[in-house]
C-alpha positions in Angstrom: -4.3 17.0 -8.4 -7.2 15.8 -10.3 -10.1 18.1 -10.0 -13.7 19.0 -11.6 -13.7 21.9 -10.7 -12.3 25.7 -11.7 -13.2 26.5 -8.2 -10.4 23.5 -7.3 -12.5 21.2 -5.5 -13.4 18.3 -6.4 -16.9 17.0 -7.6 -17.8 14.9 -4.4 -16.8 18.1 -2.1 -18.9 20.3 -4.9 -21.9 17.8 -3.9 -21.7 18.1 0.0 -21.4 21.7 -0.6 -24.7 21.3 -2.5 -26.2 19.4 0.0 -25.0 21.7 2.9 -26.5 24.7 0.8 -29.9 23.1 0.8 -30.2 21.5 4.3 -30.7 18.3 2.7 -29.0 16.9 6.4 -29.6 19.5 8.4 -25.7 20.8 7.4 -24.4 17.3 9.1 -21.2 15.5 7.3 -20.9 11.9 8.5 -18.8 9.3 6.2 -17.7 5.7 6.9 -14.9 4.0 5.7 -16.3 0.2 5.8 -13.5 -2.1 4.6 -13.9 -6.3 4.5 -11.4 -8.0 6.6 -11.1 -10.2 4.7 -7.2 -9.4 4.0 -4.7 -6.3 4.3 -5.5 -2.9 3.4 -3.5 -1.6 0.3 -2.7 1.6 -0.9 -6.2 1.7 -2.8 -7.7 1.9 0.0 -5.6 4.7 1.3 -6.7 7.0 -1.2 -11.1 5.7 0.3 -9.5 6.4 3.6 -8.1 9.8 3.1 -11.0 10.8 1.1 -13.9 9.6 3.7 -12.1 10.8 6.8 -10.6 14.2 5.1 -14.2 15.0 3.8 -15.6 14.7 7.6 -12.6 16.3 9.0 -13.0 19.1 6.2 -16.6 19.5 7.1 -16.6 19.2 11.0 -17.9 15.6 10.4 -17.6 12.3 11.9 -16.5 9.5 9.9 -17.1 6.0 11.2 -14.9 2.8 10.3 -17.2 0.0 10.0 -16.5 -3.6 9.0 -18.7 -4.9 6.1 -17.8 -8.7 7.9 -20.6 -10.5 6.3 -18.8 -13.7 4.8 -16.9 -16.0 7.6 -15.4 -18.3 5.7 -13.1 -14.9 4.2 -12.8 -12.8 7.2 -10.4 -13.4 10.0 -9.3 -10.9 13.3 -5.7 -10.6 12.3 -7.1 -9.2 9.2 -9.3 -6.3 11.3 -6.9 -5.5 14.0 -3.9 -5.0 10.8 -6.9 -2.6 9.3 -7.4 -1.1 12.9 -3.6 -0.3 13.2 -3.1 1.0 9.3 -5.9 3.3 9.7 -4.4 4.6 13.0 -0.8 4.9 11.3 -2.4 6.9 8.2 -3.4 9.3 10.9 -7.0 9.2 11.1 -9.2 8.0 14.4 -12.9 7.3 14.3 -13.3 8.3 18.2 -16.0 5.3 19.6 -17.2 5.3 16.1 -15.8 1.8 15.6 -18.6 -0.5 14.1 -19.3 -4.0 12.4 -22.1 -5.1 10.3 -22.3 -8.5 12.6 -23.6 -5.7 15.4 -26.8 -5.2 12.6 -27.2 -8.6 12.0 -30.5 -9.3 14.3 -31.6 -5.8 12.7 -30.9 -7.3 9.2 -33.1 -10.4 9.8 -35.9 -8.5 11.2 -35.5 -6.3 7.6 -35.7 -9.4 5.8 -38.3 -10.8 7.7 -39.8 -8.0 6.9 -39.5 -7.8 3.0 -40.9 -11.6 3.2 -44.1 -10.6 5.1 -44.6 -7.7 2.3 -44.1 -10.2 -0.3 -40.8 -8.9 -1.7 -38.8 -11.9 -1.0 -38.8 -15.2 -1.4 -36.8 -18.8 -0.1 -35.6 -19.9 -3.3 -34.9 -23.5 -3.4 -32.5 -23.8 -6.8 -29.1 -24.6 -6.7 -26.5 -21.9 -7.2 -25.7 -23.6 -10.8 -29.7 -23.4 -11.6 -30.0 -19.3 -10.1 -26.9 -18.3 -12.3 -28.7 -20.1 -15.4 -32.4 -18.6 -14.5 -30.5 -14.9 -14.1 -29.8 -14.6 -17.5 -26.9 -12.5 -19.3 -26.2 -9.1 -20.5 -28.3 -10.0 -23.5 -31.0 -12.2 -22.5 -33.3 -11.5 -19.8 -33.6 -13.3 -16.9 -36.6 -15.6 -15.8 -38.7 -16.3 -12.7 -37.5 -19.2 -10.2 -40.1 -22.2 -9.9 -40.1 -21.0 -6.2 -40.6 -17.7 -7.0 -44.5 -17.5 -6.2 -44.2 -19.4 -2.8 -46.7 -17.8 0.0 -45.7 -15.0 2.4 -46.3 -17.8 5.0 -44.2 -20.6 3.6 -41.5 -18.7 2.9 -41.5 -17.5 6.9 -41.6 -20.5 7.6 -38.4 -21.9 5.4 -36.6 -18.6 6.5 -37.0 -19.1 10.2 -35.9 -23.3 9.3 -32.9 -21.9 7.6 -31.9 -19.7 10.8 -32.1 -22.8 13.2 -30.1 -24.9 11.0 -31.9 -27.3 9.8 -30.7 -27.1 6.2 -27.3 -27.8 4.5 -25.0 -25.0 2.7 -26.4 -24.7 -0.4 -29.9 -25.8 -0.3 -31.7 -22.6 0.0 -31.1 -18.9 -0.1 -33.5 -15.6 0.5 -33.8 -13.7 -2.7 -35.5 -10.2 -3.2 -38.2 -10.5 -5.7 -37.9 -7.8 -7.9 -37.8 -8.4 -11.5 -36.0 -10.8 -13.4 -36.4 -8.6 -17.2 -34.2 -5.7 -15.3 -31.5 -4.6 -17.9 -29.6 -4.1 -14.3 -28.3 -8.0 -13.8 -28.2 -6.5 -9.8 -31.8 -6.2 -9.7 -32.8 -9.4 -11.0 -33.9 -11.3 -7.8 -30.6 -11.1 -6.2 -29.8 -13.0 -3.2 -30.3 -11.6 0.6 -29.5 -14.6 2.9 -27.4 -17.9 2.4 -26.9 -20.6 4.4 -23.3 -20.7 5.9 -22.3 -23.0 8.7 -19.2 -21.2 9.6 -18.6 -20.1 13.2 -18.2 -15.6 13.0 -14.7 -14.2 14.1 -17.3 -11.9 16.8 -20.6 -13.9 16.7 -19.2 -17.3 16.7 -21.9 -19.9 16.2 -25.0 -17.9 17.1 -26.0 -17.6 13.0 -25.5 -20.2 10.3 -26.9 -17.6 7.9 -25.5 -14.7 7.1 -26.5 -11.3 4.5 -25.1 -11.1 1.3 -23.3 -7.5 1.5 -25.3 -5.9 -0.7 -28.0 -6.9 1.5 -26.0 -5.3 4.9 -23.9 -2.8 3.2 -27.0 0.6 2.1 -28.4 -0.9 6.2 -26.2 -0.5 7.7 -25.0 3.3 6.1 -28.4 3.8 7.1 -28.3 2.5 10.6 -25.4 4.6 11.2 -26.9 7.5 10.0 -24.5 8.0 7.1 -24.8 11.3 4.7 -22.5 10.5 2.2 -21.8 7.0 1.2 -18.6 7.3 -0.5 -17.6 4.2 -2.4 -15.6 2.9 -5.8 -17.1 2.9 -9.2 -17.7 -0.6 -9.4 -20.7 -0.4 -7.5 -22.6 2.0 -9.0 -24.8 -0.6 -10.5 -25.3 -1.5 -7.1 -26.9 1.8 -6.4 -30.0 1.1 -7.6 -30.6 -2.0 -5.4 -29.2 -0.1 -2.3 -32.4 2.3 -2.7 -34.7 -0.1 -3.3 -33.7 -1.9 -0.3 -34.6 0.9 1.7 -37.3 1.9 -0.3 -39.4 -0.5 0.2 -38.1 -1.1 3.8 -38.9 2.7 4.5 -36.3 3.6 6.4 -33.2 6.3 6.1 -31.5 6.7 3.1 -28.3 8.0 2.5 -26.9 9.3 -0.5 -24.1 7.1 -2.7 -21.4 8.8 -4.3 -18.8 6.5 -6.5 -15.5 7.6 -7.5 -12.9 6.4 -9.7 -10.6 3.7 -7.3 -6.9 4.1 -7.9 -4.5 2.1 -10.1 -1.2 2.1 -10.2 1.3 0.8 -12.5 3.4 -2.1 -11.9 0.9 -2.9 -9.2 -1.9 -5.3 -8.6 -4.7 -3.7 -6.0 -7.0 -7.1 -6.2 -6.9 -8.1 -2.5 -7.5 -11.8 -4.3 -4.5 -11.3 -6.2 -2.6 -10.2 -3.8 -3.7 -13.4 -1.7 -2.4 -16.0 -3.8 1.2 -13.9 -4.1 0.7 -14.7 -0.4 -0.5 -17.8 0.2 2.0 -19.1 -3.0 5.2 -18.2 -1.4 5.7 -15.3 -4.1 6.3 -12.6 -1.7 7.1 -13.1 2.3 3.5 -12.2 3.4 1.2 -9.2 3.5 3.6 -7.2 4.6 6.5 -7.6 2.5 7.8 -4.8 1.5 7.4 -5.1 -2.2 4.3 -5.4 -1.7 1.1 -2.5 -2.5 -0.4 -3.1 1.3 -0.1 0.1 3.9 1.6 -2.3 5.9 3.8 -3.2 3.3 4.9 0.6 2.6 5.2 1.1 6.0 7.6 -1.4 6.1 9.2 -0.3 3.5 9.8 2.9 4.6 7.1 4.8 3.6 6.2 7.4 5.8 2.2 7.9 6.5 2.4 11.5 5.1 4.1 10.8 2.2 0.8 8.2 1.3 -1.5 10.9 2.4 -0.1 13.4 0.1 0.2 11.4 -2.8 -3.7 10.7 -2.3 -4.1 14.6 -2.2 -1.8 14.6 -5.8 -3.9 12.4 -7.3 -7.2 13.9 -6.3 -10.8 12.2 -7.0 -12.1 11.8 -10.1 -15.4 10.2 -12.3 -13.3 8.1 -14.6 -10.6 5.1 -14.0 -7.0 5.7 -15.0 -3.7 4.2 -14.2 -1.3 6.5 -11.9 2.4 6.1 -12.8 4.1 4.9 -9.7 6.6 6.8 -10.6 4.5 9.6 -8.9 4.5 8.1 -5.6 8.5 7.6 -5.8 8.3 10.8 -6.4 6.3 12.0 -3.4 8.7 9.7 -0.9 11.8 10.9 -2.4 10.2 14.7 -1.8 9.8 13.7 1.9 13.1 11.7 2.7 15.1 14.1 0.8 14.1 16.3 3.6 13.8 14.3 6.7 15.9 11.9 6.6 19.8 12.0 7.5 22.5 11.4 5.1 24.6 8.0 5.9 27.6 6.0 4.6 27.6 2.4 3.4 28.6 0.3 1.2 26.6 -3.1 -0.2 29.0 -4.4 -2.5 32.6 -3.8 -0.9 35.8 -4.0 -1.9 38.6 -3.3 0.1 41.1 0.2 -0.2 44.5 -0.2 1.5 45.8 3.5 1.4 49.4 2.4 2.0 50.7 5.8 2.6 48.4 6.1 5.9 50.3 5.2 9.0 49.1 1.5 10.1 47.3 1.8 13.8 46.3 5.6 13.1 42.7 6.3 13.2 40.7 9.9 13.0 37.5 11.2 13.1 35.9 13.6 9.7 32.8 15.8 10.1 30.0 15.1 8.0 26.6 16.5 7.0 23.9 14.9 8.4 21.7 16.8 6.1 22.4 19.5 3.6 18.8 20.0 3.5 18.3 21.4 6.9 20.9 22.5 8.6 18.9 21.7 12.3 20.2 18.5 11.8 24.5 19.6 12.3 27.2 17.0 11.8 28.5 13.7 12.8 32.2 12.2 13.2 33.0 9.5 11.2 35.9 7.5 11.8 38.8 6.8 9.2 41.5 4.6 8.9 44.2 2.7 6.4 41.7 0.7 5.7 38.2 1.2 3.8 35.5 -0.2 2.0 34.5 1.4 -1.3 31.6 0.0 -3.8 33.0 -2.2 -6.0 31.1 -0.4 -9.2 33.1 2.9 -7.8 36.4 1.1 -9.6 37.0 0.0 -13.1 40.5 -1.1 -14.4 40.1 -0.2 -17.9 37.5 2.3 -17.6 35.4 4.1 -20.7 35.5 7.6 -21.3 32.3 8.8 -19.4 33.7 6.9 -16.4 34.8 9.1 -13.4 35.9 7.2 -10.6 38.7 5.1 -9.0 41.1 3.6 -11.7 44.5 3.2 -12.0 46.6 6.2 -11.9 43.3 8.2 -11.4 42.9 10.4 -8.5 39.4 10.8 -6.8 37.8 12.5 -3.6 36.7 10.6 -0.4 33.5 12.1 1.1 34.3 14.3 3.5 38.0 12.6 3.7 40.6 13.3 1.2 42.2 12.6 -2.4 43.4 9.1 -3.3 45.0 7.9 -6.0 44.6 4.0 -7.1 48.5 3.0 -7.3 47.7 -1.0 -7.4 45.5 -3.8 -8.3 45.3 -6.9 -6.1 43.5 -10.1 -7.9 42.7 -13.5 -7.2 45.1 -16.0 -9.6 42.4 -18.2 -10.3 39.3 -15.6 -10.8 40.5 -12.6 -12.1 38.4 -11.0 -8.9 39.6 -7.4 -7.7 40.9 -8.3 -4.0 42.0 -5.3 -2.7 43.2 -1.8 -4.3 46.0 -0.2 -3.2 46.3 3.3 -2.8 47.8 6.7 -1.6 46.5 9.7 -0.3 47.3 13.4 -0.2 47.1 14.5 3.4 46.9 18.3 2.3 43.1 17.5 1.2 41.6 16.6 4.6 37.9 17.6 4.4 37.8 17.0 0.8 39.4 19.8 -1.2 42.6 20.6 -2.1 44.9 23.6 -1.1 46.4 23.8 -4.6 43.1 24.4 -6.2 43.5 20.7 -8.1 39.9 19.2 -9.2 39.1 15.7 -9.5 35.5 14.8 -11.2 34.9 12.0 -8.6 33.4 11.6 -5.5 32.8 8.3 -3.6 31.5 7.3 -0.6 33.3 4.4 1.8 33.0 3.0 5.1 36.2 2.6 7.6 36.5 -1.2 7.9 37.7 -1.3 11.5 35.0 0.9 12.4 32.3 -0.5 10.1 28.9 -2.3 11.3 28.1 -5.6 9.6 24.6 -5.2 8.3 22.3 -7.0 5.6 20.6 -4.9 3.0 17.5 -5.8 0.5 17.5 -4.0 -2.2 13.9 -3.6 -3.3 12.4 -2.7 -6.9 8.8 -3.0 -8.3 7.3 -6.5 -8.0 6.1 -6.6 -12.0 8.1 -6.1 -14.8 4.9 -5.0 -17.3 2.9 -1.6 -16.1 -0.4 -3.3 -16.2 0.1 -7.0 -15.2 -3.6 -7.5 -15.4 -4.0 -6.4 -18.9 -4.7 -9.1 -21.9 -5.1 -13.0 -20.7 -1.8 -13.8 -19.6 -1.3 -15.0 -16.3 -0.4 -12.0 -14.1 2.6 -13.7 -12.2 3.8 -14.5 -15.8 5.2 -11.0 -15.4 7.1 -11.3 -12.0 10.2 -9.3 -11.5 13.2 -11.9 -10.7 14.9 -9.3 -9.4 12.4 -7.4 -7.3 15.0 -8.2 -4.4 18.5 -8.6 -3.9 20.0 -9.1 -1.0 23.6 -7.5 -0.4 25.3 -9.2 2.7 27.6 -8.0 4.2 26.6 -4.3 3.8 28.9 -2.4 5.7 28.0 0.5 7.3 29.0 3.7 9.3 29.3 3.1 13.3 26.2 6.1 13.8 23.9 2.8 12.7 25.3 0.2 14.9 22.0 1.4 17.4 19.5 2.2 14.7 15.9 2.0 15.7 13.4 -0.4 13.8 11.6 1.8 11.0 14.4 4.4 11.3 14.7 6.3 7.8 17.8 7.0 6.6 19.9 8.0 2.9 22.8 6.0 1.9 24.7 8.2 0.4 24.4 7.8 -3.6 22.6 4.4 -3.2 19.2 5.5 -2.2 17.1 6.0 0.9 16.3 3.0 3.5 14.9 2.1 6.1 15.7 -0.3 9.2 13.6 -3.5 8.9 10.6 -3.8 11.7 10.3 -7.7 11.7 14.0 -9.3 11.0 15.8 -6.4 12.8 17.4 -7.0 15.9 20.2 -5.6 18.7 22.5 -8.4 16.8 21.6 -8.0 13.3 21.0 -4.9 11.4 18.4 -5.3 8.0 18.0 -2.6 5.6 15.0 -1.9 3.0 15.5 -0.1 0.3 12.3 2.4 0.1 13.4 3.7 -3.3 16.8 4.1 -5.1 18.0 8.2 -5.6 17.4 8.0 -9.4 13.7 9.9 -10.0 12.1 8.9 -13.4 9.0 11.2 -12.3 11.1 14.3 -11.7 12.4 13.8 -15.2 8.6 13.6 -16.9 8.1 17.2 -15.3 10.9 18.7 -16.4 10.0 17.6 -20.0 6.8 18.7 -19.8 8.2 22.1 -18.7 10.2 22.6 -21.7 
């Protein structure tokens, strides 16, 4: 965990602490989590999530979630009831803490009607081409609009024309007037109010403008009563016009605290990226499993306290840095490995005739459900003369590091018994393997021998008169490059083809045939899935693959151990 701290806290908890110690709020802790619907929450904001509601449950706090919905042409209701449900799933709850910024919005006219009367904004009639121009760059300093010097009561009087529509998108916006020579681009006469004839997903057609979000956003912390206003760093040039807002409109200030946002390799966490993978037929929707969203994970298979305590691992910090997803593979293997039971199936099968097994004779093996914690016991899983093995599990003319099924070579069934490959059946035309023909030692039932005999390979199989159809997707990361944004290429220039395969059939064990959607489960030396959500149903069984067994991360600590 990333601290700031030798006392192991980090340096937003050190502040509260600080402000606790001085009664700067009277001892209170109250935090927001105030996301735009204006898409699907991803694992970014996870880590705001934890953080705001883990600080107020820390500090016997509230924490409020808030929608910032200020733009309607972005924001939609699917998009707030997914953020409702993810924050829910995460295992947080805001009580009847459950706010908008379209609840402020009569409060946030009066404010600006009230910054207009004080002479600290003004109707500025330039287009948006002409305001960019007038603002100025990093280098040069802005300067003031033509409109800028308008009277208190002329610019009332545009204002309250703008509110009753009587003015086309475009052709007029409320700016503050503070000063166009600020070496803070933020503060030089940015916008308050434009006009937007767009009905509101909760107001509908009652306003046709609407507050810019810096305007609503350091309101409406205020409205709430807010302590802490915990946000990214990319707006700590926005603190300064936060406070003058409520300077100069005298009203409660809170106190804004900016941390480093999380990014993670192989990953893009821009919700407009993210978008247009969507809305280009690049991935199957928000929630598609290869994708960074909560729902997306969840889908996956990622359980909600495997995201929480990756958040924890990663801790807060002042400065931006990349997080190796390889750590968050990590923290899901951590958790499966020890909840989740231990299966058999096979996605790329090829048949095993064991032709010293009597034809019509079946039997039932123990197995493990979970090494890991015994609670779980056993299973029976059926065998018979026929199986399904994984076709990689055989080679006819195998190299030397190679330790499975090939001719002449004996190996161990899980939990079954020895076979040795006596025959090779292939198709004339193709060359395929068909079939491979086998016989087994009935002495080794269970899996070892009496004789004291060791064979170097184990393999996993499925009984193919007992075996459930099913369809598994076989998910890796969606970008071959570890920063896809990085440099001027395109970022879908780096799409991984193979971010998903689809293996069909998949056969499976019969303990699956009624598996629950979102149940969690290992294949045994594949990886660890999970039973899809949306395409699952009583008829037709589809897998996800959460993450294969191998762990890349557990490998980087052990090197750094040595």
């Amino acid at each position: 965990m990333s601290n700031d701290s030798a006392q192991g806290k980090d340096f937003i908890r050190l502040i509260v602490d600080a402000d606790n110690e001085s009664g700067k709020y009277g001892g209170r802790v109250h935090t927001r989590f105030p996301p735009e619907p204006n898409g699907y929450l991803h694992i970014g904001h996870a880590k705001s999530i934890c953080l705001n509601f883990g600080l107020a449950e820390e500090y016997k706090g509230l924490c409020n979630l808030r929608f910032d919905d200020t733009n309607p042409s972005k924001e939609e209701t699917e998009y707030v009831e997914s953020i409702i449900e993810d924050v829910h799933w995460l295992g947080f709850d805001w009580g009847d803490r459950l706010f908008y910024a379209s609840d402020y919005f009569d409060q946030l006219h009066e404010y600006a009607t009230h910054l207009i009367r004080e002479g600290k904004a003004y109707v500025d009639s330039l287009s948006a081409d002409e305001i960019r121009k007038y603002r100025g760059t990093l280098t040069e300093t802005g300067k003031n609009s033509p409109y800028r010097d308008r009277t208190v009561e002329e610019n009332l009087e545009l204002f309250e024309k703008m509110r009753s529509g009587e003015f086309k998108d475009g052709a007029h916006v409320l700016r503050a007037k503070i000063d166009m020579a600020s070496p803070n681009l933020n503060m030089r006469d940015p916008a308050i109010y434009r006009i937007k004839h767009e009905d509101h997903h909760r107001t509908g057609a009652k306003w046709c403008i609407y507050p810019m979000y810096d305007f609503a956003h350091g309101q409406s912390d205020s409205i709430e009563g807010i302590t802490h206003s915990v946000c990214t760093l990319e707006f700590e040039d926005h603190r300064p016009l936060y406070d003058w807002f409520l300077i100069e409109l005298g009203i409660y200030r809170s106190q804004q605290i900016e941390f480093a946002r999380l990014n993670l390799s192989y990953t893009v966490l821009s919700k407009r990226k993210l978008l247009e993978l969507v809305e280009e037929g690049i991935v199957s929707g928000w929630d598609d499993p290869r994708m960074p969203t909560i729902s997306g994970l969840r889908r996956r298979g990622f359980p909600p306290e495997v995201i929480r305590r990756f958040c924890e691992r990663i801790g807060v910090a002042k400065r931006d840095s990349i997080v190796e997803i390889a750590l968050l593979e990590h923290t899901v293997r951590e958790e499966l490995n020890r909840t989740a039971p231990r299966v058999m199936a096979v996605i790329d099968p090829v048949k095993v005739v064991i032709l010293n097994y009597p034809e019509g004779q079946g039997e039932e093996l123990d197995a493990i459900n979970n090494p890991e914690d015994p609670a779980m016991g056993t299973r029976k899983v059926p065998f018979s003369r026929v199986l399904y093995i994984e076709r990689d599990d055989f080679r006819e003319d195998p190299h030397r590091k190679f330790f499975r099924l090939a001719p002449g070579r004996e190996v161990r069934l899980r939990y079954a018994y020895f076979i040795t490959c006596v025959d090779v059946v292939k198709d004339p035309e193709t060359g395929e393997v068909l079939e491979l023909h086998c016989e087994y030692d009935p002495a080794t039932r269970g899996g070892d021998s009496p004789d004291g005999r060791k064979v170097r390979g184990t393999l996993h199989w499925v009984s193919a008169d007992h075996a459930v159809r099913a369809e598994a997707r076989l998910y890796d990361r969606l970008f071959l490059k570890p920063n896809p944004t990085e440099g001027k290429e395109d970022f879908r220039d780096f799409i991984n083809p193979d971010s998903l395969r689809v293996s069909d059939p998949c056969w499976v064990e019969p303990s699956l045939k009624d598996a629950e959607p979102g149940s969690r489960i290992q294949f045994e030396r594949l990886g660890y899935f999970c039973v899809d959500s949306v395409d699952s149903a009583p008829d037709r069984l589809v897998f996800n693959r959460t993450v294969p067994l191998r762990d890349s991360w557990a490998k980087i600590e052990r090197q750094m151990k040595k």
